[in-house]
ROSE-4610 file (N, C-alpha, C; in Angstrom, 1 decimal, always signed):
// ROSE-4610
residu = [X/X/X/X/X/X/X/X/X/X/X/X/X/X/X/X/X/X/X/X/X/X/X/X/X/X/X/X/X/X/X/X/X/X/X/X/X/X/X/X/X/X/X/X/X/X/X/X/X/X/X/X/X/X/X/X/X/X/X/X/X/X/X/X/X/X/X/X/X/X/X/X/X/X/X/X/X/X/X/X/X/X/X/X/X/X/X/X/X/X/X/X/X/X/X/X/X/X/X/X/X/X/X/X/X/X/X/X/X/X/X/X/X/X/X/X/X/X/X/X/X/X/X/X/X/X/X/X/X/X/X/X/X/X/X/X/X/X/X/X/X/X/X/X/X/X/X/X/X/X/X/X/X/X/X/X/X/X/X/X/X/X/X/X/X/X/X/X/X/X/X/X/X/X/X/X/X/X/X/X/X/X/X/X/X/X/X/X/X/X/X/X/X/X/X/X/X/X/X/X/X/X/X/X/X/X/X/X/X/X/X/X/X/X/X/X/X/X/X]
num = [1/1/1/2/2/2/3/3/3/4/4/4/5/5/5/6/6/6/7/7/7/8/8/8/9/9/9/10/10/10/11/11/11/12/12/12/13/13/13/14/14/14/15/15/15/16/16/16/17/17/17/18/18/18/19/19/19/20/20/20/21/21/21/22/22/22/23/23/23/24/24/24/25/25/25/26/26/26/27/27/27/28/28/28/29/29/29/30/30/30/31/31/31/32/32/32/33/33/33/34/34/34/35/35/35/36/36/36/37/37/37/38/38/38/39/39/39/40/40/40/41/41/41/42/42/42/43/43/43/44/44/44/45/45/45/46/46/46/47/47/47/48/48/48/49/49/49/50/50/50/51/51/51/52/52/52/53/53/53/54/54/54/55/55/55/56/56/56/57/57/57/58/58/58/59/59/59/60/60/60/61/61/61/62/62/62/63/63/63/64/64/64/65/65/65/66/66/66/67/67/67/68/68/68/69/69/69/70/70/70/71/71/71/72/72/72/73/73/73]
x = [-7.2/-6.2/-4.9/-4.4/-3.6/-2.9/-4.1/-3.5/-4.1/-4.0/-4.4/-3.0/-2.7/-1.6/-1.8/-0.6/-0.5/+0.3/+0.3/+1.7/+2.4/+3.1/+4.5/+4.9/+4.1/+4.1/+4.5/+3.8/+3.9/+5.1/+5.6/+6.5/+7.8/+7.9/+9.2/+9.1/+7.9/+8.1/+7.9/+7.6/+8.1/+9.2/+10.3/+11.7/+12.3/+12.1/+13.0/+12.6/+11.1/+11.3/+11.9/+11.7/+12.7/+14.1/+15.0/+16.4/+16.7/+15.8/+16.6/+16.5/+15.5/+15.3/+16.6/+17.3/+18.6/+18.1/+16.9/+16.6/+17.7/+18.2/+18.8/+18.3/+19.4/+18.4/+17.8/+18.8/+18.5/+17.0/+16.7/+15.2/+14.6/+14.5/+13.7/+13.6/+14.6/+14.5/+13.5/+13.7/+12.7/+11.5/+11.0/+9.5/+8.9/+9.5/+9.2/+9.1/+9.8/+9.6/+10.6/+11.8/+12.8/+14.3/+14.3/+15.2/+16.7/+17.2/+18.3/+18.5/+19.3/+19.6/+19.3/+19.8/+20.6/+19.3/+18.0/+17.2/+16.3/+16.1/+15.8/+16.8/+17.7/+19.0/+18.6/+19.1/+19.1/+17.9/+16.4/+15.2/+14.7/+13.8/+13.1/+13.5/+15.1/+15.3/+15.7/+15.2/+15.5/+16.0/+16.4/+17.5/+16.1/+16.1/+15.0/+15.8/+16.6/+17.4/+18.4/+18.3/+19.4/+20.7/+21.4/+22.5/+23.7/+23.4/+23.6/+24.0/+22.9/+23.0/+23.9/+24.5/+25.2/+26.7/+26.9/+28.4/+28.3/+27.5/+27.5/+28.0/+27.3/+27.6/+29.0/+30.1/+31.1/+31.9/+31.8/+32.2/+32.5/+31.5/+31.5/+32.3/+32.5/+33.7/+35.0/+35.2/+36.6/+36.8/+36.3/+36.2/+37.3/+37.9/+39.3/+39.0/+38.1/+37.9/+37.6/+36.6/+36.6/+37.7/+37.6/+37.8/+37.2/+36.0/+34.9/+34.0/+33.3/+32.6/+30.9/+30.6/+28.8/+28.0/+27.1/+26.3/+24.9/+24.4/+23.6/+22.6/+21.4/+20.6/+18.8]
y = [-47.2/-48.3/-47.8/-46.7/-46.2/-46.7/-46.6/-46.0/-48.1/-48.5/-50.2/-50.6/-51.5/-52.3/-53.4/-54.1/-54.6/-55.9/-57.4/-58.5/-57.7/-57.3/-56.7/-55.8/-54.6/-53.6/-54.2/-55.1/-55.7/-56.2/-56.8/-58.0/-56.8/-56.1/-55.0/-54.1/-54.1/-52.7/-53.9/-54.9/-56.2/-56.7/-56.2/-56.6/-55.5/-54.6/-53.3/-53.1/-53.3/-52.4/-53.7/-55.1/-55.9/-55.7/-55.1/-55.2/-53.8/-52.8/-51.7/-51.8/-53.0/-52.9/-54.6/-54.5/-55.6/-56.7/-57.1/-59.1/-59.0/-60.5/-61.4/-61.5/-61.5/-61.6/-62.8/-63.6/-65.5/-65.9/-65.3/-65.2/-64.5/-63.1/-62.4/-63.5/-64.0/-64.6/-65.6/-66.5/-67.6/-67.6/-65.9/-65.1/-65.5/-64.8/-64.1/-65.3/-66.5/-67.7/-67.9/-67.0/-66.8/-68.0/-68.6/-70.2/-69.7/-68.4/-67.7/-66.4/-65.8/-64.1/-63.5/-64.1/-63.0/-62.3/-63.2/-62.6/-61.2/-61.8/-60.8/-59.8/-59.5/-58.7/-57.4/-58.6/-57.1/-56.9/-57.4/-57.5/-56.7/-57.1/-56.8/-56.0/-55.5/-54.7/-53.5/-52.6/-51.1/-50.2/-49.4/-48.5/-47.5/-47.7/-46.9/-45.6/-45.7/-44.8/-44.1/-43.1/-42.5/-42.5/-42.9/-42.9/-42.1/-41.0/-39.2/-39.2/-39.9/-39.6/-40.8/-41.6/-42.3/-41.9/-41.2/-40.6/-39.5/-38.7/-37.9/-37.7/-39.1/-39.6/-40.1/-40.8/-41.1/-40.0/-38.8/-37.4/-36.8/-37.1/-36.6/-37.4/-38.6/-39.3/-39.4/-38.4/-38.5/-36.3/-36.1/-34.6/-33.7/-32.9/-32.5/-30.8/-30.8/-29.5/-29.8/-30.6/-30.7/-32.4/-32.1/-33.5/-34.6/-34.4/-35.2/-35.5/-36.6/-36.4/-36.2/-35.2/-34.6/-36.3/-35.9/-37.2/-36.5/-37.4/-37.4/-36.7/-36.0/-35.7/-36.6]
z = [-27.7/-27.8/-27.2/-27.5/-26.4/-25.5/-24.6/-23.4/-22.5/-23.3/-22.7/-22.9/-22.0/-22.0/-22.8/-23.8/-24.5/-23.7/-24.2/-23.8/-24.3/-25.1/-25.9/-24.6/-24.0/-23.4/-22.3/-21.7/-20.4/-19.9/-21.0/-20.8/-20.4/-21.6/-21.6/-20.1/-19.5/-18.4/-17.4/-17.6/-16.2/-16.1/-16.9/-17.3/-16.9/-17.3/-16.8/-15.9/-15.1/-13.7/-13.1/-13.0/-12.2/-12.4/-13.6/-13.9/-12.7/-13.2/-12.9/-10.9/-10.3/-8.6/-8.4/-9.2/-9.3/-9.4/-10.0/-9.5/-10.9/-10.2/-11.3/-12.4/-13.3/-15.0/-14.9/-14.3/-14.5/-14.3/-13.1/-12.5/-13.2/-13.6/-14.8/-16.0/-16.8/-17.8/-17.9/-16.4/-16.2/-16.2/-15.6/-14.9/-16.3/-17.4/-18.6/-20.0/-19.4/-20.2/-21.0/-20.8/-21.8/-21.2/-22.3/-21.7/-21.5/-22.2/-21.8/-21.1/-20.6/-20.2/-21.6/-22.7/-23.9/-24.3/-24.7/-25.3/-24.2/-22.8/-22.1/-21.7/-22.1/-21.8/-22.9/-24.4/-25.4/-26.3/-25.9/-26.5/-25.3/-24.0/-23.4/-22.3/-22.2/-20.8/-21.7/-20.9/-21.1/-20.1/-20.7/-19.5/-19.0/-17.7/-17.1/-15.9/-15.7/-15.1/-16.5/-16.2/-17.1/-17.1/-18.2/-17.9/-17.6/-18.2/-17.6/-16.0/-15.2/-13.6/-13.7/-13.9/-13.6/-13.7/-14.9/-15.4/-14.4/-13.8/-12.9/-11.9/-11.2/-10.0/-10.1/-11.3/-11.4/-11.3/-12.3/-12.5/-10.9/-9.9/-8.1/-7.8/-8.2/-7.6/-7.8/-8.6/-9.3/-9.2/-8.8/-8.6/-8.1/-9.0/-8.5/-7.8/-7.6/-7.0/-5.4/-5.2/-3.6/-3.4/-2.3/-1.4/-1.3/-0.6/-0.9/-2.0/-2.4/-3.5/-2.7/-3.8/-3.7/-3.9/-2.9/-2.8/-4.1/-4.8/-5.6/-5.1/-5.8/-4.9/-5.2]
């Protein structure tokens, strides 16, 4: 039972992987049956990128040691 996909399971990793490749919530919302953003916003999306690499990549851009900022890798 595991390792089978569930609707609960589905719904959340069809939500997050569309949020985190930018489709509009508006359109996710609609995919997913949901008549607002709000409920697929703070129920069904999940942070799939870390947010770590994100403060990172800000941390490289504000960098007071070089000039340039380090591109991510």
């Amino acid at each position: 039972m595991g390792k089978e996909w569930t609707p609960w399971g589905l719904r959340h990793s069809f939500v997050s992987l569309l949020s985190a490749h930018d489709g509009p919530i508006e359109n996710i919302s609609r995919l997913v049956g949901n008549t607002n953003t709000v409920v697929t916003e703070t129920v069904y999306r999940k942070q799939i990128r870390p947010v770590v690499q994100e403060r990172a990549i800000a941390m490289n851009d504000i960098s007071l040691v070089d000039s340039e900022p380090l591109s991510p890798s």
